[in-house]
CHARMM internal coordinates of N, CA and C (Angstrom, degrees):
IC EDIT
DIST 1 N 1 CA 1.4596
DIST 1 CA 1 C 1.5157
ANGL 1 N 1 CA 1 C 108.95
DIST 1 C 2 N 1.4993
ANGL 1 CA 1 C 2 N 117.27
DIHE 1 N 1 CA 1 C 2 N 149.70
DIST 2 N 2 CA 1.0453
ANGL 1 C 2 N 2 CA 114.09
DIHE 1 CA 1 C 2 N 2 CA -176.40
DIST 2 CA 2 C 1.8057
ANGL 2 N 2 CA 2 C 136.86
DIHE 1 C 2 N 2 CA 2 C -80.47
DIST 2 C 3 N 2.0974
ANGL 2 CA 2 C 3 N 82.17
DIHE 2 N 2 CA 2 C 3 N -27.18
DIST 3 N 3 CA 1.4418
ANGL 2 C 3 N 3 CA 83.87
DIHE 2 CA 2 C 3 N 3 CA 172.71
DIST 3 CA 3 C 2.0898
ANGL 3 N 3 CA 3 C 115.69
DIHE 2 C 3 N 3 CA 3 C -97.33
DIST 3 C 4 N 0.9947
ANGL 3 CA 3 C 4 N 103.79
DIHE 3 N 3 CA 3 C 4 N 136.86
DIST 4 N 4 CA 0.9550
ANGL 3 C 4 N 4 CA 120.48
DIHE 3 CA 3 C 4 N 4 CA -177.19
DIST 4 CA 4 C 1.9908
ANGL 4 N 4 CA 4 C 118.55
DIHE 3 C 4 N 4 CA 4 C -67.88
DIST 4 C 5 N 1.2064
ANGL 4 CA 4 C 5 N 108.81
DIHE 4 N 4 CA 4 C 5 N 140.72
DIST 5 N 5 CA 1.7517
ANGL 4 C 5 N 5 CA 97.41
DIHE 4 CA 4 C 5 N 5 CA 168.14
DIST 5 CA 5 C 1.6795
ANGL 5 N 5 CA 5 C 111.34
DIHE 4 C 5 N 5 CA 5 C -123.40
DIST 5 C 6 N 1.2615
ANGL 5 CA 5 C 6 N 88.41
DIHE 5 N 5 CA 5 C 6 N 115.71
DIST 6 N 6 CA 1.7384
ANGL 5 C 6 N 6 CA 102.93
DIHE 5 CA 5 C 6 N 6 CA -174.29
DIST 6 CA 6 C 2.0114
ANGL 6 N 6 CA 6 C 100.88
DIHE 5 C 6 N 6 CA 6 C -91.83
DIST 6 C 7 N 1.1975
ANGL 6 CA 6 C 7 N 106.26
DIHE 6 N 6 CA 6 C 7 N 27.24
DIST 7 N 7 CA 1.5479
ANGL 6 C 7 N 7 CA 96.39
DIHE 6 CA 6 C 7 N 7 CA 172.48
DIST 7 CA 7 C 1.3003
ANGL 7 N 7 CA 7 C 120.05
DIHE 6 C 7 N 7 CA 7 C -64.30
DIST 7 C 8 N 1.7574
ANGL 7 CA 7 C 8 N 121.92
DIHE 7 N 7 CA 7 C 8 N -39.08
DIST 8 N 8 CA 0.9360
ANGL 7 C 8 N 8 CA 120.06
DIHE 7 CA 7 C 8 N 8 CA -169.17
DIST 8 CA 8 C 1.8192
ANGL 8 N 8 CA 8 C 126.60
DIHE 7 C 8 N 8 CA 8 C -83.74
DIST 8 C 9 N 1.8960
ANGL 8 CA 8 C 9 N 94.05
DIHE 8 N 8 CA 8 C 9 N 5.81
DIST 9 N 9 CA 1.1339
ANGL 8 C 9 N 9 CA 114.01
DIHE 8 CA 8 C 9 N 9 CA -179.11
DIST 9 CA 9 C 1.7251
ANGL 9 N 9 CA 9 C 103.77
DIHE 8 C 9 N 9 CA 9 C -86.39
DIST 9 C 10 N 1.2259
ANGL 9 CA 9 C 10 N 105.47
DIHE 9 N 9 CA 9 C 10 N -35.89
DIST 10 N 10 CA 1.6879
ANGL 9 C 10 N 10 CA 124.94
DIHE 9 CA 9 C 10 N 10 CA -169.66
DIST 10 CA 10 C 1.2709
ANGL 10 N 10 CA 10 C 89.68
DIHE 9 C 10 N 10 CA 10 C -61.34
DIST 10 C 11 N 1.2849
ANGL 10 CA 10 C 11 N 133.86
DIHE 10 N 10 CA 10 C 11 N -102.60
DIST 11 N 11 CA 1.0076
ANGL 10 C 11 N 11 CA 138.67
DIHE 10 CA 10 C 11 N 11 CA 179.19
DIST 11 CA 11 C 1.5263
ANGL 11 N 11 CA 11 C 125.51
DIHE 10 C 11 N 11 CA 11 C -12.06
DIST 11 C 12 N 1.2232
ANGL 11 CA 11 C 12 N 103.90
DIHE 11 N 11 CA 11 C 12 N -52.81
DIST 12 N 12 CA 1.9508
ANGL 11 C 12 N 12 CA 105.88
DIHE 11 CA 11 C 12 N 12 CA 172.54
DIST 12 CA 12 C 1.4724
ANGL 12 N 12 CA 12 C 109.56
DIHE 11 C 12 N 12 CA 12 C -41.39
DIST 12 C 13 N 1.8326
ANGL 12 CA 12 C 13 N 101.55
DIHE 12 N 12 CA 12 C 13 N -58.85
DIST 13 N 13 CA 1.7006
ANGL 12 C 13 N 13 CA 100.02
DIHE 12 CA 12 C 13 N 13 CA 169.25
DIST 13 CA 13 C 1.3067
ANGL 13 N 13 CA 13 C 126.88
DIHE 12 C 13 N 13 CA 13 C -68.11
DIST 13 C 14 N 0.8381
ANGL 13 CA 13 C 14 N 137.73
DIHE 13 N 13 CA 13 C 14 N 22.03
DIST 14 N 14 CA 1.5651
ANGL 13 C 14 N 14 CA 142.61
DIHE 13 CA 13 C 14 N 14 CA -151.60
DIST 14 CA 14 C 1.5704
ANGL 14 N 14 CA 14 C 84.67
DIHE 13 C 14 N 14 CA 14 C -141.81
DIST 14 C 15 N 1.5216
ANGL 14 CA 14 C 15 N 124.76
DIHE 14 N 14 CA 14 C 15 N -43.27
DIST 15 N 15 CA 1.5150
ANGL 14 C 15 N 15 CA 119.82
DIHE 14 CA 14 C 15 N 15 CA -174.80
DIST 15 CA 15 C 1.9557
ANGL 15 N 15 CA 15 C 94.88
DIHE 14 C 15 N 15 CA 15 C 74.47
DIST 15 C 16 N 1.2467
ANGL 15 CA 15 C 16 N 114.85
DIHE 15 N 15 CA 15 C 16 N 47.28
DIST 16 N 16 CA 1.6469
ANGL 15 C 16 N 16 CA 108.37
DIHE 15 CA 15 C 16 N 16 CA 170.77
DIST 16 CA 16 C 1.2229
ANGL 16 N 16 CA 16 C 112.87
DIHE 15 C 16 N 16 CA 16 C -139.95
DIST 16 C 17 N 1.5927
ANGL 16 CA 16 C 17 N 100.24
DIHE 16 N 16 CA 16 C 17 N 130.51
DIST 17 N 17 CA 1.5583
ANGL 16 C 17 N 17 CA 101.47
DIHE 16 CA 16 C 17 N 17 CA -176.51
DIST 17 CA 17 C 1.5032
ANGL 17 N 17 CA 17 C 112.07
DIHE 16 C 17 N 17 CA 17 C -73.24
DIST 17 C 18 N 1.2618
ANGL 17 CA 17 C 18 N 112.33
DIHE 17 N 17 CA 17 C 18 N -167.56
DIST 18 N 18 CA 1.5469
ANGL 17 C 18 N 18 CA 116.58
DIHE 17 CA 17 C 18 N 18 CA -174.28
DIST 18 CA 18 C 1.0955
ANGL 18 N 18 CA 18 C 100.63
DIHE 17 C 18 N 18 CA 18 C -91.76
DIST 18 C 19 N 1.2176
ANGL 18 CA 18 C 19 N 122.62
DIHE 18 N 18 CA 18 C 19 N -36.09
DIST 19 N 19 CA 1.8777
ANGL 18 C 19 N 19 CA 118.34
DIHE 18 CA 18 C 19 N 19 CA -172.77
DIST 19 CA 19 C 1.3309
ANGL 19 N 19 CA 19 C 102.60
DIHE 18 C 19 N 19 CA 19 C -64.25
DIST 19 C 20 N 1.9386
ANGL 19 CA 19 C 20 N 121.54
DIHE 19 N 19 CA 19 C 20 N -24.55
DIST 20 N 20 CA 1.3918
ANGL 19 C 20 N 20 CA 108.81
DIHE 19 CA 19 C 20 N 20 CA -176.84
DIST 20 CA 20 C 1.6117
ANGL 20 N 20 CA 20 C 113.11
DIHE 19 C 20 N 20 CA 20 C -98.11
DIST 20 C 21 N 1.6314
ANGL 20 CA 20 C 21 N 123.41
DIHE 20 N 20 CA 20 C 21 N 3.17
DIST 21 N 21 CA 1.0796
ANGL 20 C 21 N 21 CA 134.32
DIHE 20 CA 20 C 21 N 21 CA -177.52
DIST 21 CA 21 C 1.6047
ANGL 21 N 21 CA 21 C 103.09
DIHE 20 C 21 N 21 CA 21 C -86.84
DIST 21 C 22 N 1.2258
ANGL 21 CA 21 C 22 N 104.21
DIHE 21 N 21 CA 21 C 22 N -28.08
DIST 22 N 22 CA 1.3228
ANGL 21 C 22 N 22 CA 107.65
DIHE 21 CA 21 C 22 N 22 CA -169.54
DIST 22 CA 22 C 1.5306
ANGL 22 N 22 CA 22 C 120.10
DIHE 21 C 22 N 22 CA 22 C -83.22
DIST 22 C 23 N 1.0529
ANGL 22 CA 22 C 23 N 108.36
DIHE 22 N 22 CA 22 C 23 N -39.84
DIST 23 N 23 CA 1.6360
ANGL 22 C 23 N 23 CA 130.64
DIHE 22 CA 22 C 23 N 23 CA 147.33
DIST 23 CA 23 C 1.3009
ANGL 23 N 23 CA 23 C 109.61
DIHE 22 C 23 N 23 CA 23 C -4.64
DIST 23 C 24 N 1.7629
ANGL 23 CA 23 C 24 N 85.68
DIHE 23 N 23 CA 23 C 24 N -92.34
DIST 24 N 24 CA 1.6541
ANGL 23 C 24 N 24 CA 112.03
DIHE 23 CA 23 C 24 N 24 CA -163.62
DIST 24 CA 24 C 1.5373
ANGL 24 N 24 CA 24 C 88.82
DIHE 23 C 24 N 24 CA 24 C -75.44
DIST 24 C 25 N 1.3888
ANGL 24 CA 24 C 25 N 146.59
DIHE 24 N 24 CA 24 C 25 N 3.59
DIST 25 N 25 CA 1.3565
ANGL 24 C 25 N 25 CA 128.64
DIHE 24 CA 24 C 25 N 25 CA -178.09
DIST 25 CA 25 C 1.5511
ANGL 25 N 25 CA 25 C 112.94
DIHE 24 C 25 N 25 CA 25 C -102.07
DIST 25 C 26 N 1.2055
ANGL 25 CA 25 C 26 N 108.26
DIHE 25 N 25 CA 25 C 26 N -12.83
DIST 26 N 26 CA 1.6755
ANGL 25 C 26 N 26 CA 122.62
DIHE 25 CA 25 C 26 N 26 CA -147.33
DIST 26 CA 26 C 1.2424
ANGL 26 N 26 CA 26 C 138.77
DIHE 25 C 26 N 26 CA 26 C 39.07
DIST 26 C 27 N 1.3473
ANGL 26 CA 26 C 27 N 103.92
DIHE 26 N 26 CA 26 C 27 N 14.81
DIST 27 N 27 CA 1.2941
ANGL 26 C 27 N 27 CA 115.24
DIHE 26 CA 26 C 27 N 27 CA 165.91
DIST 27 CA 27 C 1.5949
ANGL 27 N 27 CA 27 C 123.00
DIHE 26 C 27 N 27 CA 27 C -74.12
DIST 27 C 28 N 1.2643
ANGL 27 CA 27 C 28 N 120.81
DIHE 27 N 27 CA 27 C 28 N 142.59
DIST 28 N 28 CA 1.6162
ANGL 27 C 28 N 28 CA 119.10
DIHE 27 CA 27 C 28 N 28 CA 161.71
DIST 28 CA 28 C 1.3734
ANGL 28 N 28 CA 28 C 112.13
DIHE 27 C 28 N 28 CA 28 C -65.98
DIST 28 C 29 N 1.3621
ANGL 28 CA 28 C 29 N 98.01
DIHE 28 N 28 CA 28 C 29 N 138.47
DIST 29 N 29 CA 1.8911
ANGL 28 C 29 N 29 CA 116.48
DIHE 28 CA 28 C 29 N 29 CA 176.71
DIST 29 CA 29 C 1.4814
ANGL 29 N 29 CA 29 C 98.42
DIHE 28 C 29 N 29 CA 29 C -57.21
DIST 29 C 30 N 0.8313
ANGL 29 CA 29 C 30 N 143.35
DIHE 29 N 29 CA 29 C 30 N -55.48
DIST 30 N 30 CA 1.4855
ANGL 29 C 30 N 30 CA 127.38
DIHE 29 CA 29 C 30 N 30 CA -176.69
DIST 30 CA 30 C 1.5981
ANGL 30 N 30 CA 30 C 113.00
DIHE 29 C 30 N 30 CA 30 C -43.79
DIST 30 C 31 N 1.7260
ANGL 30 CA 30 C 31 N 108.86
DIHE 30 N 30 CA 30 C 31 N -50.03
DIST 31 N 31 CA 1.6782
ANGL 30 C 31 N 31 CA 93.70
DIHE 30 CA 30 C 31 N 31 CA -167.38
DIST 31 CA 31 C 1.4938
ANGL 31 N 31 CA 31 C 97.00
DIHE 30 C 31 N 31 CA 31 C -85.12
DIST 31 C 32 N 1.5419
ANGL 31 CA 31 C 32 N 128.00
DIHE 31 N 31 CA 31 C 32 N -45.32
DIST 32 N 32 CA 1.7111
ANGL 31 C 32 N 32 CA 111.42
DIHE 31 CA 31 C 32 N 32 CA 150.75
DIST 32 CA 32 C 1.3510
ANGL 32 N 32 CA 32 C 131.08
DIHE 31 C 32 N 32 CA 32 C 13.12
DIST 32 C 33 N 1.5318
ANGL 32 CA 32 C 33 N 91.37
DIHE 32 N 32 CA 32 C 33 N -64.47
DIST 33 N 33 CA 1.8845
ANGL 32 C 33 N 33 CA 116.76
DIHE 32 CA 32 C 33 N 33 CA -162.84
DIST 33 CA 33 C 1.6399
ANGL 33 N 33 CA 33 C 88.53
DIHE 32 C 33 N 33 CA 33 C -77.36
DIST 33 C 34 N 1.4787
ANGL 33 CA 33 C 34 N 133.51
DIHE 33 N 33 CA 33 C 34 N -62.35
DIST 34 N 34 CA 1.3213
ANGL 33 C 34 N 34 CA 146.66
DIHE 33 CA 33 C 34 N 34 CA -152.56
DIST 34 CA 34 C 2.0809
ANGL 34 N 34 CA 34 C 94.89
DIHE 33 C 34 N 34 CA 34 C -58.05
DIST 34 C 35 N 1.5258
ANGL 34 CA 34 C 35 N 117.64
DIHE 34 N 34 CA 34 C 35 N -51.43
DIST 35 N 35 CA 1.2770
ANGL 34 C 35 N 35 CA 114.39
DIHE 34 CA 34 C 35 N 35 CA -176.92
DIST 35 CA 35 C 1.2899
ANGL 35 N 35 CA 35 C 94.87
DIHE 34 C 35 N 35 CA 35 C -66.30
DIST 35 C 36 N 1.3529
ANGL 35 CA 35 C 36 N 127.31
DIHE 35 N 35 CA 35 C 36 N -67.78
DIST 36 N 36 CA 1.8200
ANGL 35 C 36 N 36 CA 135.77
DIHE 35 CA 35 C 36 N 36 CA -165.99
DIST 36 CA 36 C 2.0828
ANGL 36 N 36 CA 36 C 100.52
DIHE 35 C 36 N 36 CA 36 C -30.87
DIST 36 C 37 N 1.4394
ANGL 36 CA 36 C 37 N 116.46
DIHE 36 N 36 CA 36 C 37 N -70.14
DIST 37 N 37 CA 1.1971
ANGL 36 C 37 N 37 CA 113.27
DIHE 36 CA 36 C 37 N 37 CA 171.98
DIST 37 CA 37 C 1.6446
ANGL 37 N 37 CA 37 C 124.37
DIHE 36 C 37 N 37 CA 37 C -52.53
DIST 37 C 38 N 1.5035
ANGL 37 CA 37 C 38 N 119.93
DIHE 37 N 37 CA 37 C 38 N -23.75
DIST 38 N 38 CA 1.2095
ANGL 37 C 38 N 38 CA 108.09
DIHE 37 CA 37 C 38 N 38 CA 174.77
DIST 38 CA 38 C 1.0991
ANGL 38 N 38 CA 38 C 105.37
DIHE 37 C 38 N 38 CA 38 C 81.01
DIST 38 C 39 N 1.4154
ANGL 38 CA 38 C 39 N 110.57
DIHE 38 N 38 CA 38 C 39 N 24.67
DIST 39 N 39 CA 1.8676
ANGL 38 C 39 N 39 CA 121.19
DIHE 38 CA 38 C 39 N 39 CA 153.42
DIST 39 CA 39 C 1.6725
ANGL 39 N 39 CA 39 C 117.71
DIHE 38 C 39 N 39 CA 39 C -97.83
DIST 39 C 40 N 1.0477
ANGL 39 CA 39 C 40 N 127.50
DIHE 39 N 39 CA 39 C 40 N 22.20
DIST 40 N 40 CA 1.2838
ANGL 39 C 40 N 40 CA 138.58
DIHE 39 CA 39 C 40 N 40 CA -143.64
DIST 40 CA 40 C 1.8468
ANGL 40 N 40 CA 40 C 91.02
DIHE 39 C 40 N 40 CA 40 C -115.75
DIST 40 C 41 N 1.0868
ANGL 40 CA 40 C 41 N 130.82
DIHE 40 N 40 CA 40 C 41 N 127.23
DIST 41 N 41 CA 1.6882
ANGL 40 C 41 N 41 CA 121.08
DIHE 40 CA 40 C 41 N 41 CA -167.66
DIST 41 CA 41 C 1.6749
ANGL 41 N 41 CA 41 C 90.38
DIHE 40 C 41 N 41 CA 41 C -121.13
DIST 41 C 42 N 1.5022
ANGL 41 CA 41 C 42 N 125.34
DIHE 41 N 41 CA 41 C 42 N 24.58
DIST 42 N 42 CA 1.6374
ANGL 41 C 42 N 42 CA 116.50
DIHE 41 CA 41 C 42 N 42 CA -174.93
DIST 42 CA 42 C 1.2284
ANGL 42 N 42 CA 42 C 86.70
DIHE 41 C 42 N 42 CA 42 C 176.36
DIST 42 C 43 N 1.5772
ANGL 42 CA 42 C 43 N 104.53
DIHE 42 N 42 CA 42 C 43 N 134.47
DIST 43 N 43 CA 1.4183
ANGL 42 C 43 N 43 CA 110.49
DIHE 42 CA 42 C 43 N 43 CA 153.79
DIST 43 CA 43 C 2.0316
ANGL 43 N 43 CA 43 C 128.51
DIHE 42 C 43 N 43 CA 43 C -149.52
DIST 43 C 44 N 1.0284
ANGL 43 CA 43 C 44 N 104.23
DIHE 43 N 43 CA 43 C 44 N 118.89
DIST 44 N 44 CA 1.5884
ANGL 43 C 44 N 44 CA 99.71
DIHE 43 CA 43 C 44 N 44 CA -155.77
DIST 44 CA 44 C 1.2172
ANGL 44 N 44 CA 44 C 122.46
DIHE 43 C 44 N 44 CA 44 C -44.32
DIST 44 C 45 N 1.4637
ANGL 44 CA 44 C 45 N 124.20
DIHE 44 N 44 CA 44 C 45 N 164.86
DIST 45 N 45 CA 1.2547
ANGL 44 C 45 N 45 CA 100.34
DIHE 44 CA 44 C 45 N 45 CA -174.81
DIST 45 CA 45 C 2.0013
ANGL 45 N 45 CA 45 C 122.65
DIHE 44 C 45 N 45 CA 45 C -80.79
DIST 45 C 46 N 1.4987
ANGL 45 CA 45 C 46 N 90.82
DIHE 45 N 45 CA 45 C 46 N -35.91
DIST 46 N 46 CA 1.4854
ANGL 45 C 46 N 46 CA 108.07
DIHE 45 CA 45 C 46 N 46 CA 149.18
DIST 46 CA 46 C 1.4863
ANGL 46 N 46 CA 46 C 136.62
DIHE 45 C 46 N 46 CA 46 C -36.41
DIST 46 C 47 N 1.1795
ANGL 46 CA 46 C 47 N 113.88
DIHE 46 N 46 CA 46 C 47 N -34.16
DIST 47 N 47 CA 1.3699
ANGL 46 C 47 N 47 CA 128.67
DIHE 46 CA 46 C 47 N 47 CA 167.11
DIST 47 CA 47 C 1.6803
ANGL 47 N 47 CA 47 C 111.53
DIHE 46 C 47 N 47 CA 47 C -69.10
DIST 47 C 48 N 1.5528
ANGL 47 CA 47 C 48 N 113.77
DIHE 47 N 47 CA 47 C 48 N -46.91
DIST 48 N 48 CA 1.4597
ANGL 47 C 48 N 48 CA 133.68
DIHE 47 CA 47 C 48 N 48 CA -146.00
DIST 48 CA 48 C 1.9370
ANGL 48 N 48 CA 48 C 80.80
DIHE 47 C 48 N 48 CA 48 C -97.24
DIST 48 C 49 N 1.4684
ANGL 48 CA 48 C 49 N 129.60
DIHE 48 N 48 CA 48 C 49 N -17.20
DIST 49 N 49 CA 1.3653
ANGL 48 C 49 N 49 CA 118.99
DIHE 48 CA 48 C 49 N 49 CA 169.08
DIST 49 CA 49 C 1.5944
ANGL 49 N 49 CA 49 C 105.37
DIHE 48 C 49 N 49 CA 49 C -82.69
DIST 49 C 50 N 1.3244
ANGL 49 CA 49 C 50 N 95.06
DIHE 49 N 49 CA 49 C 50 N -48.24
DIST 50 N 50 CA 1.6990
ANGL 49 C 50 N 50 CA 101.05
DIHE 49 CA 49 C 50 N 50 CA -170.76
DIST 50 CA 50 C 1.3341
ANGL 50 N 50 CA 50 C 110.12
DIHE 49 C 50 N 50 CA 50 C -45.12
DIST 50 C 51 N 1.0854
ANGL 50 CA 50 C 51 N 126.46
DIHE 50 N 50 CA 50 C 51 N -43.89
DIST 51 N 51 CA 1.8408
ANGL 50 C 51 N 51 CA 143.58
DIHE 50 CA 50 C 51 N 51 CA 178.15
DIST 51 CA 51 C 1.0508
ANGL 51 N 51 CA 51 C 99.06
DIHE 50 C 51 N 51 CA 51 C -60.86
DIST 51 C 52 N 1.3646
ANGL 51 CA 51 C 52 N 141.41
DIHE 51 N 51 CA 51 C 52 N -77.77
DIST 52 N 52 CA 1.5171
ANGL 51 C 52 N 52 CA 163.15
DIHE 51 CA 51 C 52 N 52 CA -158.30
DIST 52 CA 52 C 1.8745
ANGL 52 N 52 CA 52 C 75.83
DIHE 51 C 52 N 52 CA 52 C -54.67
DIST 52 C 53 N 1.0345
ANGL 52 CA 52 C 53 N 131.29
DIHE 52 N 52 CA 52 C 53 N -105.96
DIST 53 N 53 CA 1.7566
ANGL 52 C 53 N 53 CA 133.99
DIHE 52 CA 52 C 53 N 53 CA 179.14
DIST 53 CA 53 C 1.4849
ANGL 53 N 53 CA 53 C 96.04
DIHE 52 C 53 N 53 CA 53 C 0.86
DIST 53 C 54 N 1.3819
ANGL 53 CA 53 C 54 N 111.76
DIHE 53 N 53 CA 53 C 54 N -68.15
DIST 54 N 54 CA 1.5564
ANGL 53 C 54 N 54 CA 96.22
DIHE 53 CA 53 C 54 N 54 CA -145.43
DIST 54 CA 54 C 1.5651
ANGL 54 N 54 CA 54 C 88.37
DIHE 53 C 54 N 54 CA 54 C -92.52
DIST 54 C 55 N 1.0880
ANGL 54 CA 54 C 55 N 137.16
DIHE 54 N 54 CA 54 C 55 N -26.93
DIST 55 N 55 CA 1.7534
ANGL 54 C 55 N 55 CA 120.24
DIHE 54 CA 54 C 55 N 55 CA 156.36
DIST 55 CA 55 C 0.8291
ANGL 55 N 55 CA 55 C 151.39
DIHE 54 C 55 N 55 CA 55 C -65.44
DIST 55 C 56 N 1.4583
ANGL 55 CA 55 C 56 N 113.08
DIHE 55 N 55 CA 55 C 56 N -1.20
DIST 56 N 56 CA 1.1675
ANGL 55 C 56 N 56 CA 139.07
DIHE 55 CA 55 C 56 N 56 CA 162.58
DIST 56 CA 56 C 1.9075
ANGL 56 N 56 CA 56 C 128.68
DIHE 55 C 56 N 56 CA 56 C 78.56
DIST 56 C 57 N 1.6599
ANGL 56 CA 56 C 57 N 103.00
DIHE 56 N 56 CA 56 C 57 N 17.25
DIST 57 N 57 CA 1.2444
ANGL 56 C 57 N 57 CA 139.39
DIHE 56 CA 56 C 57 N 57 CA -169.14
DIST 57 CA 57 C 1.1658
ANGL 57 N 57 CA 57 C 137.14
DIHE 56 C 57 N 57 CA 57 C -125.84
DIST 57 C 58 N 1.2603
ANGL 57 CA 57 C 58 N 136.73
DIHE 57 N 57 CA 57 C 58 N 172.89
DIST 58 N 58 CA 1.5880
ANGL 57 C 58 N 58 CA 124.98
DIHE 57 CA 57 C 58 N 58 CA 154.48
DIST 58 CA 58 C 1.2231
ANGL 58 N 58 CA 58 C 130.65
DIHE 57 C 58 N 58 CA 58 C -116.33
DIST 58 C 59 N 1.4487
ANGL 58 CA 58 C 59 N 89.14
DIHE 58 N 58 CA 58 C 59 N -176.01
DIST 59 N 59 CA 1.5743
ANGL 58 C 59 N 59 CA 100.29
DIHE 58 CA 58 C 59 N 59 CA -157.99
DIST 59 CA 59 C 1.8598
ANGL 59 N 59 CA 59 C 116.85
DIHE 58 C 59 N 59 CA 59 C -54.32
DIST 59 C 60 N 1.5173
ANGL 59 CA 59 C 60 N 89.06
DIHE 59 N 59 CA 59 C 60 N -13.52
DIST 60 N 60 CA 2.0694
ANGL 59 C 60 N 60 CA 84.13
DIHE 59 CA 59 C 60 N 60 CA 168.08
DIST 60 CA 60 C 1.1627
ANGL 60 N 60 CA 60 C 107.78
DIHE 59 C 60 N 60 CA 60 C -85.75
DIST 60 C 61 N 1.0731
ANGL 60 CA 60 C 61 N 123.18
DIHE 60 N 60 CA 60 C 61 N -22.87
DIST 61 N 61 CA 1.2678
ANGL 60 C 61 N 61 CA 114.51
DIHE 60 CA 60 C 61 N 61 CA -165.77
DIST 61 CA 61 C 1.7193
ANGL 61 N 61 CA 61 C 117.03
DIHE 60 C 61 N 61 CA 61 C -71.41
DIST 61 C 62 N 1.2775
ANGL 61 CA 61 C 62 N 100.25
DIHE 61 N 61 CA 61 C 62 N -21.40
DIST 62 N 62 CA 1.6426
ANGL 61 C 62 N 62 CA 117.27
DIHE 61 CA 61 C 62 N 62 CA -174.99
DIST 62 CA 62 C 1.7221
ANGL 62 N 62 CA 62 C 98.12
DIHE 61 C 62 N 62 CA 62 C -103.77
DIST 62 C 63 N 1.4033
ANGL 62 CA 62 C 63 N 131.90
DIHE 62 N 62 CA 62 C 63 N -37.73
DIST 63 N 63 CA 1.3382
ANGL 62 C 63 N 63 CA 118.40
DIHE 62 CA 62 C 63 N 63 CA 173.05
DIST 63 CA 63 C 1.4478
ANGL 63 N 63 CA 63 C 115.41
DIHE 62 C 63 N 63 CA 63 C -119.18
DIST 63 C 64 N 1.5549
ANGL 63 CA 63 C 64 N 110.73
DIHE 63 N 63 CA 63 C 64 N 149.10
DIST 64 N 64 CA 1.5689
ANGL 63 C 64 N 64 CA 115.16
DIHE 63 CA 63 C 64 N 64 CA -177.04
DIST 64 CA 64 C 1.3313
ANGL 64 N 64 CA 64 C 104.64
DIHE 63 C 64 N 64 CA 64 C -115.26
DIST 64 C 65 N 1.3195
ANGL 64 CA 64 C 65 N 134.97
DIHE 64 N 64 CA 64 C 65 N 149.26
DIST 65 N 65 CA 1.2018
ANGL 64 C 65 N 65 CA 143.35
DIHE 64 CA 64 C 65 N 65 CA 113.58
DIST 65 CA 65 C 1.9806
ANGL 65 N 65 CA 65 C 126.84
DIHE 64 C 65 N 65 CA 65 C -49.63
DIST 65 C 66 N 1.1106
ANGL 65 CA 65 C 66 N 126.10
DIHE 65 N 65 CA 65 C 66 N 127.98
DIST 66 N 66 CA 0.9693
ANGL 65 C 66 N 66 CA 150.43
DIHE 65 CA 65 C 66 N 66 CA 175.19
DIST 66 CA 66 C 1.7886
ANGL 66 N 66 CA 66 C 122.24
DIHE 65 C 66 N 66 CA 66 C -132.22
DIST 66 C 67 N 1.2247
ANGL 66 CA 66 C 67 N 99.86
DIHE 66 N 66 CA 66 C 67 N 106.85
DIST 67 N 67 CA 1.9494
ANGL 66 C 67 N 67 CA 97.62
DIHE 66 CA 66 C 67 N 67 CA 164.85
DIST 67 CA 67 C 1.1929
ANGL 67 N 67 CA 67 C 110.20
DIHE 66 C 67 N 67 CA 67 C -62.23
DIST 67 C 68 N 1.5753
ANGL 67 CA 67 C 68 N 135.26
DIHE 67 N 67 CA 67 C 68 N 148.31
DIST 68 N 68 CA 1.3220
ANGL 67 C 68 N 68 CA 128.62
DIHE 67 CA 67 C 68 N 68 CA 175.52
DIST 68 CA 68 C 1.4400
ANGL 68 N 68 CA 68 C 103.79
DIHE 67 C 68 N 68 CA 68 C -114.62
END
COOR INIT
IC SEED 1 N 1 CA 1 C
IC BUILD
């Protein structure tokens, strides 16, 4: 796929695990886990603010574009 998910990059700098992303995200660790791996085929835009809030970043910073 072309777009990329840099969540699990966010977090490294942020120093936050997923159990504590998930928390403050209200999301369940399973669909958490599903965006984090970049198995995730949709993601709201509400969700992609809520993250950005509690990560303290934006929305590039968590998704990439890539040409393949």
């Amino acid at each position: 796929m072309a777009i990329i998910v840099n969540l699990d990059v966010m977090m490294a700098k942020r120093k936050m695990s997923l159990n504590e992303l998930s928390d403050k995200v209200g999301l369940t660790l399973a669909n958490l886990s599903i965006l984090k791996t970049g198995k995730a085929k949709a993601i709201r835009f509400s969700t992609l603010e809520t993250i950005c809030k509690v990560l303290e970043c934006q929305p590039g910073d968590i998704l990439e574009y890539r040409d393949e």
